[in-house]
N, C-alpha and C positions, 0 to 999 in steps of 0.2 A: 604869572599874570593872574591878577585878581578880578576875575568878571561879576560883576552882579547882573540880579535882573532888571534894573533898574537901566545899565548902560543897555542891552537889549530892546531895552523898549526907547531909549535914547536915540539908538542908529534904526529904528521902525517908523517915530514920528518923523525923524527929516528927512528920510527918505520919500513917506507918503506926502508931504507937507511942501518940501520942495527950499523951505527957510527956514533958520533959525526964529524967526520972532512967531511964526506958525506952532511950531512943532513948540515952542513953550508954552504958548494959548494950549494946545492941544494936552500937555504935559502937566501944565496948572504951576508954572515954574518960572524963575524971571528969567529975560535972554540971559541975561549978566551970568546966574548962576550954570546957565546950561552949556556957554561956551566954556566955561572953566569946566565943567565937569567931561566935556569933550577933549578936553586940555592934556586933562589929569588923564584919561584913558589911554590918550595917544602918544602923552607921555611913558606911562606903563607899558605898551605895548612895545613900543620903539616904532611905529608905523603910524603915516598917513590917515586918516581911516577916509577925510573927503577929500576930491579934487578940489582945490585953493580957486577963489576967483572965478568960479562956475556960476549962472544963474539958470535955473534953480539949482540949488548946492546940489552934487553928483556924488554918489561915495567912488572910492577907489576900489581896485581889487581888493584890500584887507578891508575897506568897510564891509563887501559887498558879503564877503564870508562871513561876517558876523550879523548880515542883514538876513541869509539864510538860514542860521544858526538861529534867531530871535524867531524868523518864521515856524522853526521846525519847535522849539521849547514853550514860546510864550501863548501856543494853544494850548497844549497840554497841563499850563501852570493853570488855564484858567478855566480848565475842565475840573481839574481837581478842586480849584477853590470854590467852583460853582457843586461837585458832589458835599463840599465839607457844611456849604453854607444848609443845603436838604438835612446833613445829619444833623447838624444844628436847631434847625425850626421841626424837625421831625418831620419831614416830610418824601424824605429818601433814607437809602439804607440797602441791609441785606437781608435776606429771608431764605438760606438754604435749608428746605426740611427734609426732614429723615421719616423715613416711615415703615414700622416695624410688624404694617396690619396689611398683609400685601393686597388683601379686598378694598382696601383705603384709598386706593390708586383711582378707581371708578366716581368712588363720593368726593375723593378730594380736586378731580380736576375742573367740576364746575366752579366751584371756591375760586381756584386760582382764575380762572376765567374772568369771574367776576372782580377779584381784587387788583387783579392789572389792570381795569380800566380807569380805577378810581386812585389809585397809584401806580404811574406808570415809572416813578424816579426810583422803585425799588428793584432790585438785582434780583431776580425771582428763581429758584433752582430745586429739583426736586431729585434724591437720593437714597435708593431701596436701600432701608435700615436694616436689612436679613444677611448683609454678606458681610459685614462689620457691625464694633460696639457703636449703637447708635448716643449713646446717655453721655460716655465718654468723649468721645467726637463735639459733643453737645457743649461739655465743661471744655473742652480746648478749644472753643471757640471756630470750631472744621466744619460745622450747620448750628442751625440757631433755632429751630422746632422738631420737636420728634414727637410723631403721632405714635402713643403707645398707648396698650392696656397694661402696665403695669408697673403702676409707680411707686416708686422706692425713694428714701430719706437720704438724699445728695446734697450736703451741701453746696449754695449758692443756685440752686434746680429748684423752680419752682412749678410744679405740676395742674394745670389747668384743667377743670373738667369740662369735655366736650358735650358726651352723649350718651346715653345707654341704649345697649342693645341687646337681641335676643338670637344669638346661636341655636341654629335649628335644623334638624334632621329633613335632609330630602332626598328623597327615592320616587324613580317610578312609579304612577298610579297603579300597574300592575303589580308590582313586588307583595312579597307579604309581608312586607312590614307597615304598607300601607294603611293596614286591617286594625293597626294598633296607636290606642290614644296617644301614647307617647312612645319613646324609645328609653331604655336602658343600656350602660355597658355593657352588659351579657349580651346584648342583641346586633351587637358589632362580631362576636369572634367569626363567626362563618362569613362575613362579608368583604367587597372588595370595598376600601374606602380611598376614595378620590379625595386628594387634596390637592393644595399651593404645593410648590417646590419648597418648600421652608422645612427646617428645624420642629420635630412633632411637638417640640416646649411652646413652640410661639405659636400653635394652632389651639383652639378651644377647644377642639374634642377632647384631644390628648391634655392639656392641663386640666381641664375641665370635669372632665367623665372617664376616660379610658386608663392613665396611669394611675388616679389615685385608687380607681377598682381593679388592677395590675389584669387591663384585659388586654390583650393582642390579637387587630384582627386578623381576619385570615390571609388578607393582602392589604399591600396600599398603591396606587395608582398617581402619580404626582402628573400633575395638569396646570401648564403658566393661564392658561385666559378664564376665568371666569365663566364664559360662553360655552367653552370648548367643558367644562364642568358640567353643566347643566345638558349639555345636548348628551352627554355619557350617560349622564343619570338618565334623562327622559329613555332614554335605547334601552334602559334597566343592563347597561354596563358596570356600574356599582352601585355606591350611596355616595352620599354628602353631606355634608356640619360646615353651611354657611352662615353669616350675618341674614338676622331676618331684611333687613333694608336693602340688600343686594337680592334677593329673591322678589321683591315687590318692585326691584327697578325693570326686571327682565321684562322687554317690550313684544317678544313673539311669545306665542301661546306653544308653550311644550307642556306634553306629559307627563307631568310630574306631583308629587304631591307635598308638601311638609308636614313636619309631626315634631312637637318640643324637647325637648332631652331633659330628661327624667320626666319624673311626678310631678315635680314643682317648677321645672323649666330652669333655663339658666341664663343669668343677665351679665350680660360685661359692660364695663365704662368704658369709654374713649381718654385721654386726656390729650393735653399741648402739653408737650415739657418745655421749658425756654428759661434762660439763664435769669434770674431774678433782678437783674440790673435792666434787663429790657423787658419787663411783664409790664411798663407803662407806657411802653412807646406806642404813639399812635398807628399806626399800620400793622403792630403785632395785635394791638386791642382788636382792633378791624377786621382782619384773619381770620382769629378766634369767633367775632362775631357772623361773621358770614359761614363761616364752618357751622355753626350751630343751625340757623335758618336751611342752610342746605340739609344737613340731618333730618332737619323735622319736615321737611319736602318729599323727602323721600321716607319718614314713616309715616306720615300719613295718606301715604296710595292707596 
């Protein structure tokens, strides 16, 4: 049996219509053609599909199964073509991002806040880049933004810049590192240093200050919340090499101090990676822009 979705929607109209000369108004089709096309199916099928000589026409049991069948398919046809017609005018879509800055989780959930209300036909999803290659993921098409600081020459990847930022030393106002303009590597080995759960590569201190000066501190303390960081340090439990922007979001007053890493301090960029086929599409441009605004909200506290 050859079904279309055409006869589906055939045995939907006379059913809700009640007549043939309805259900072709309704169809935009002449009677002439639609009894023939009722003809042809019930030919095909070898069955009945309406009771004969009924007023309003009735389907029969084998219409009625394919009245159910039209019910259960012809939404879902037209859920799809209503997501295809969004991809179309750029107005829906996907956005699963990866994010490889695990302090990003804090800055980036106002963003998303704000960008589902102004696109809500986008599929919005968010997934820690530290436990998988997030870049890779990226080119297979598995998410489609990854907030990284480090970008690399991929083709078809085209790397957005977000934001710059200032990695910076924090300890307790009592500590005695407090006492000093800035922090050096050397000024890590005796200390406990509290970090993110992550990989020492994807942290700033350690790319940044500690392996290229081959210094090991004396401990490291891994710590998921942010908060739960900062209440450690204020205790003078360890130290910390946070994003300056996440230390000026912190809304209770703890004991704590910062100080810049090195002489000259250290800046890192943010960027978007996003497959270069979509760096035009409207709601990725829009992301990108409200990620920015958010940034600069939060350095200027």
């Amino acid at each position: 049996m050859h079904l279309e979705f055409r006869h589906l929607r055939t045995i939907k109209a006379i059913h809700e219509s009640g007549s043939l000369a309805r259900a072709a108004d309704q169809l935009n089709i002449t009677q002439s053609a639609l009894s023939h096309q009722i003809k042809a199916l019930e030919d095909q099928t070898g069955v009945d599909l309406f009771v004969r000589r009924s007023k309003p026409m009735r389907l029969s049991a084998a219409g009625t199964r394919l009245l159910r069948l039209a019910e259960q398919i012809l939404p879902q046809i037209e859920a799809v073509q209503a997501e295809f017609a969004t991809l179309r005018d750029g107005t829906g879509g996907r956005m699963h991002i990866a994010i490889e800055c695990h302090a990003c989780f804090e800055w980036l959930f106002p963003v998303l806040e704000a960008f589902r209300k102004s696109w809500p036909d986008v599929d919005v999803d968010i997934r820690p880049g530290l436990a998988f290659d997030a870049l890779p993921a990226l080119q297979q098409e598995e998410v489609d933004l990854v907030v990284s600081s480090d970008p690399e020459k991929i083709p078809g990847v085209t790397f957005t810049e977000l934001f710059d930022y200032n990695p910076v030393f924090v300890a307790a106002s009592a500590h005695p590192l407090a006492a000093k303009p800035y922090v050096d590597a050397e000024d890590f080995r005796d200390q406990v240093l509290i970090t993110y759960p992550v990989d020492r590569t994807r942290l700033d201190v350690f790319s940044q200050v500690l392996i290229p000066a081959k210094v090991e501190p004396a401990a490291i303390r891994q710590v998921e919340l942010t908060a739960v960081i900062l209440l450690l340090v204020a205790s003078n439990r360890g130290v910390a090499v946070l994003p300056d922007w996440v230390v000026r979001e912190v809304k209770y007053n703890s004991d704590y101090v910062t100080r810049p890493l090195t002489r000259k301090g250290v800046t890192r960029r943010l960027y978007a990676a996003t497959r270069a086929d979509d760096v035009d599409k409207p709601f990725v441009r829009e992301l990108i822009r409200l990620a920015r605004i958010e940034a600069a909200r939060l350095q200027a506290q």
